[in-house]
PyMOL commands that place a pseudoatom at each C-alpha (Angstrom):
pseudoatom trace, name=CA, resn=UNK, resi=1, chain=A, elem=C, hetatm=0, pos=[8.155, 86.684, 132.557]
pseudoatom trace, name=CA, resn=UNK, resi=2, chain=A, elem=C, hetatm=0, pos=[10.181, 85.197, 129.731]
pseudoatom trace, name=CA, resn=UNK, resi=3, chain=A, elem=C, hetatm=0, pos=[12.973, 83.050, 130.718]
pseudoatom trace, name=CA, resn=UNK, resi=4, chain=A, elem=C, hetatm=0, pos=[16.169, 83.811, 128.250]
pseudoatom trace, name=CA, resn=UNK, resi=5, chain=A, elem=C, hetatm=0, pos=[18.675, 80.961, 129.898]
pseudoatom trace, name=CA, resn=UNK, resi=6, chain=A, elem=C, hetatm=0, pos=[18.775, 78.861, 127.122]
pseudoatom trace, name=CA, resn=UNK, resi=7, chain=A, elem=C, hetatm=0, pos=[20.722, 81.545, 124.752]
pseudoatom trace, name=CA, resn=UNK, resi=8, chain=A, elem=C, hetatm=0, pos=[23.212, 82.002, 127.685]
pseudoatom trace, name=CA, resn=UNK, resi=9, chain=A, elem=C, hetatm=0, pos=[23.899, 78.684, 128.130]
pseudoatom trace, name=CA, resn=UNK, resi=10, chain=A, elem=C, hetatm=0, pos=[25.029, 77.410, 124.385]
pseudoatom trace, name=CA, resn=UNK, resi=11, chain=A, elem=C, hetatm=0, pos=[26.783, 80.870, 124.543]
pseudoatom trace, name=CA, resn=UNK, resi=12, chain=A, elem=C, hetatm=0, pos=[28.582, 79.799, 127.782]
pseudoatom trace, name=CA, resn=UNK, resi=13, chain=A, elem=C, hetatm=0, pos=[29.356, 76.197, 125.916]
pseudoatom trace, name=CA, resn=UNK, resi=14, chain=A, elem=C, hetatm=0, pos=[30.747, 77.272, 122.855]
pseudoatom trace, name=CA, resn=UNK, resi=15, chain=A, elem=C, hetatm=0, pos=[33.278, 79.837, 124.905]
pseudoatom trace, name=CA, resn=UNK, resi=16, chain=A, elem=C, hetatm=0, pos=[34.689, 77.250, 127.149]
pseudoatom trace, name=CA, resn=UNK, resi=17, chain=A, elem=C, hetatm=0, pos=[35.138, 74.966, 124.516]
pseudoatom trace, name=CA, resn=UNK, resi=18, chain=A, elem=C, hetatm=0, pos=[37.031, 78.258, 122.560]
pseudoatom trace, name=CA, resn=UNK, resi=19, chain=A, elem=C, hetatm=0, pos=[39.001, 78.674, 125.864]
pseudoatom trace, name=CA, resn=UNK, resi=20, chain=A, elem=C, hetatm=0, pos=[39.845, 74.910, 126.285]
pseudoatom trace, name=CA, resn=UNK, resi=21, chain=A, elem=C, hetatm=0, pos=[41.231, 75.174, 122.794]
pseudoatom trace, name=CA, resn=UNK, resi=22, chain=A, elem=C, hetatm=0, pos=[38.616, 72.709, 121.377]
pseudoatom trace, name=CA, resn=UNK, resi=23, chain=A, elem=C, hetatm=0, pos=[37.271, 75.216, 118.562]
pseudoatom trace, name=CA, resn=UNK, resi=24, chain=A, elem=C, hetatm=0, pos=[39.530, 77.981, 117.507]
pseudoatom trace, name=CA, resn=UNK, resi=25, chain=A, elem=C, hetatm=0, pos=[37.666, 81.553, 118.519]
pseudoatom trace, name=CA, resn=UNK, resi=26, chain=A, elem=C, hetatm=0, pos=[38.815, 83.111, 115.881]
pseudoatom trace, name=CA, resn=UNK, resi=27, chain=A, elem=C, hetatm=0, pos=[36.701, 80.963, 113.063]
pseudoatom trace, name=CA, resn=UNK, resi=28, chain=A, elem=C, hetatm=0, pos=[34.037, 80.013, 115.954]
pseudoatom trace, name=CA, resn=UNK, resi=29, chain=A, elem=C, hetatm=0, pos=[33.528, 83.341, 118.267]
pseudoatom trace, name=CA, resn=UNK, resi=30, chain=A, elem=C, hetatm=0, pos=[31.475, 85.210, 116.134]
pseudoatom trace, name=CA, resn=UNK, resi=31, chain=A, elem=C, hetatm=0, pos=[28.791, 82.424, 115.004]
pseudoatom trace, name=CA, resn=UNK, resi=32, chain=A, elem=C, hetatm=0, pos=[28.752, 81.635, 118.922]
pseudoatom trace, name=CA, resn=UNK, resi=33, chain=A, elem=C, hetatm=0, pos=[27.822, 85.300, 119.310]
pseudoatom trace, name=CA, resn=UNK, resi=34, chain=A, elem=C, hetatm=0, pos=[25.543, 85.209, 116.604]
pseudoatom trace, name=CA, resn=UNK, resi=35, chain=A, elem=C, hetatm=0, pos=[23.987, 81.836, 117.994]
pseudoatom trace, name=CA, resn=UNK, resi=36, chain=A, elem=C, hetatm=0, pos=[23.486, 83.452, 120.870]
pseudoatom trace, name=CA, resn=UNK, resi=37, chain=A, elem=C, hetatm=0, pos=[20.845, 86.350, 119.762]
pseudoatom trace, name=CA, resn=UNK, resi=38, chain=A, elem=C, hetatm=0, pos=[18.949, 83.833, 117.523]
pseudoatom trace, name=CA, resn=UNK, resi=39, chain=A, elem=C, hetatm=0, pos=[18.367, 81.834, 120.056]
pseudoatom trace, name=CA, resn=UNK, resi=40, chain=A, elem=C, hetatm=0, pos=[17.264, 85.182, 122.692]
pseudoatom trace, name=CA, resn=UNK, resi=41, chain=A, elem=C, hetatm=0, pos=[15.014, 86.084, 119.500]
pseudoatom trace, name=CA, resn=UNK, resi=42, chain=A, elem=C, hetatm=0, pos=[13.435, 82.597, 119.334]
pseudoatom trace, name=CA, resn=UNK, resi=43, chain=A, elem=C, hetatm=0, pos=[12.658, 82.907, 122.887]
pseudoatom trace, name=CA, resn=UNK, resi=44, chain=A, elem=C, hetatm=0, pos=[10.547, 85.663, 122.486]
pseudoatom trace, name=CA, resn=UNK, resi=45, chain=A, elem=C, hetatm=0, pos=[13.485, 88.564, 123.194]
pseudoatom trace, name=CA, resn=UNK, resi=46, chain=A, elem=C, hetatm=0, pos=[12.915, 92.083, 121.129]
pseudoatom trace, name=CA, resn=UNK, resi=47, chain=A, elem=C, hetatm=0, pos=[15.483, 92.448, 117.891]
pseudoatom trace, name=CA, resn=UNK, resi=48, chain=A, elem=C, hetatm=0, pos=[16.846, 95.787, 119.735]
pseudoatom trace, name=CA, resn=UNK, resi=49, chain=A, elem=C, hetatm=0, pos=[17.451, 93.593, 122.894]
pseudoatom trace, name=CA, resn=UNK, resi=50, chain=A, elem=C, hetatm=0, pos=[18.709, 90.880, 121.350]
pseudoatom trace, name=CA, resn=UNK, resi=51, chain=A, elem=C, hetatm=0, pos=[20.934, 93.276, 118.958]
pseudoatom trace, name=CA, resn=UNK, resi=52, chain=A, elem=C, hetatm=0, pos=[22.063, 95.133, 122.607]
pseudoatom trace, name=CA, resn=UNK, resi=53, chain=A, elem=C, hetatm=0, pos=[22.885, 91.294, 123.880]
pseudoatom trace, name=CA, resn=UNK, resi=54, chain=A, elem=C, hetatm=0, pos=[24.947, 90.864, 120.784]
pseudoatom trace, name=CA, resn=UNK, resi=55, chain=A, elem=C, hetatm=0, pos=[26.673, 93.770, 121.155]
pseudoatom trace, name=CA, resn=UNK, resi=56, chain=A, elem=C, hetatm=0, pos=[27.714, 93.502, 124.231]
pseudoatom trace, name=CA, resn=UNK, resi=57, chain=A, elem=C, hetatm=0, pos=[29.419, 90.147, 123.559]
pseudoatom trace, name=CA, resn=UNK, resi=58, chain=A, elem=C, hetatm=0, pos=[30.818, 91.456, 120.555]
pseudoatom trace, name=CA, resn=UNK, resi=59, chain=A, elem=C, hetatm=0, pos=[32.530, 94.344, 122.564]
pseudoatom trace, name=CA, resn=UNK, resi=60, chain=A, elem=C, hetatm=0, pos=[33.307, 92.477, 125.858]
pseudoatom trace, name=CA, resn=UNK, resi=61, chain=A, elem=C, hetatm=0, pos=[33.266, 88.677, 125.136]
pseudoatom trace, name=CA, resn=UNK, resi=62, chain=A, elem=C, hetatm=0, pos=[36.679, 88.145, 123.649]
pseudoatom trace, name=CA, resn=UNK, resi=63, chain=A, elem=C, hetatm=0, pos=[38.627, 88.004, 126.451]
pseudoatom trace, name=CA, resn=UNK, resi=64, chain=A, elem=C, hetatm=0, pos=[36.277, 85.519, 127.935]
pseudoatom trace, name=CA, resn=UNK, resi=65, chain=A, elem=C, hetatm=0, pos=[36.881, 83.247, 124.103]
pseudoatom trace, name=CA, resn=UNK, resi=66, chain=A, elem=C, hetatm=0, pos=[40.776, 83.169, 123.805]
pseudoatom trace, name=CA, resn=UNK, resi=67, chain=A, elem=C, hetatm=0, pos=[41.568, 81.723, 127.551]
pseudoatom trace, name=CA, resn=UNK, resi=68, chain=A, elem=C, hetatm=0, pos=[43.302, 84.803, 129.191]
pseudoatom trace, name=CA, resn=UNK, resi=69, chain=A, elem=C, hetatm=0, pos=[41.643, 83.862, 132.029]
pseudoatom trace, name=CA, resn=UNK, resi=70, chain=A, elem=C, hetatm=0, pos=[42.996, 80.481, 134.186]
pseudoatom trace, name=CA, resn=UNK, resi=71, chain=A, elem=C, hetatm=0, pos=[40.422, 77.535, 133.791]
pseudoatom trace, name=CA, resn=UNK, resi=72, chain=A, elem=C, hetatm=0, pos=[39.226, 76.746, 137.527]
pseudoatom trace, name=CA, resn=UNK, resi=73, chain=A, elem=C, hetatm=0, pos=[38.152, 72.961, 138.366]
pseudoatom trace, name=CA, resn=UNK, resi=74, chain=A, elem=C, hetatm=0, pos=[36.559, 71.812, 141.549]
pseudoatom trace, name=CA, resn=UNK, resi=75, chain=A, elem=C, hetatm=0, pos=[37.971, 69.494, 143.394]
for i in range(1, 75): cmd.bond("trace and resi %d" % i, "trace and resi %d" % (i + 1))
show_as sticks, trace
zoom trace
């Protein structure tokens, strides 16, 4: 089976730097997005998957980019 972690992961970086204010979502969030399905296409993911995948983050990521949601640390 094809492993499709790597994509995910950048993705996950680039939004918690967006929601620790270190790149500004609005110029960064969709180029993160985009990253996101190059990287899931390089890896050997379909274009319709990969265009579902960026979708998806496109229609639900947002929220998960501008910090509405508190920033937990362990202790």
């Amino acid at each position: 089976t094809k492993n499709f972690m790597r994509g995910s992961l950048v993705h996950d970086a680039l939004y918690q730097l967006m929601r620790e204010q270190h790149l500004d979502p609005d110029v960064y969030r969709v180029q993160a997005d985009k990253e996101l399905a190059a990287i899931c296409e390089e890896d050997g993911m379909s274009l319709v998957r990969a265009a579902w995948v960026y979708a998806g983050v496109r229609i639900g990521g947002r929220g998960s980019a501008v910090g509405d949601k508190p920033i937990i640390e362990a202790p």
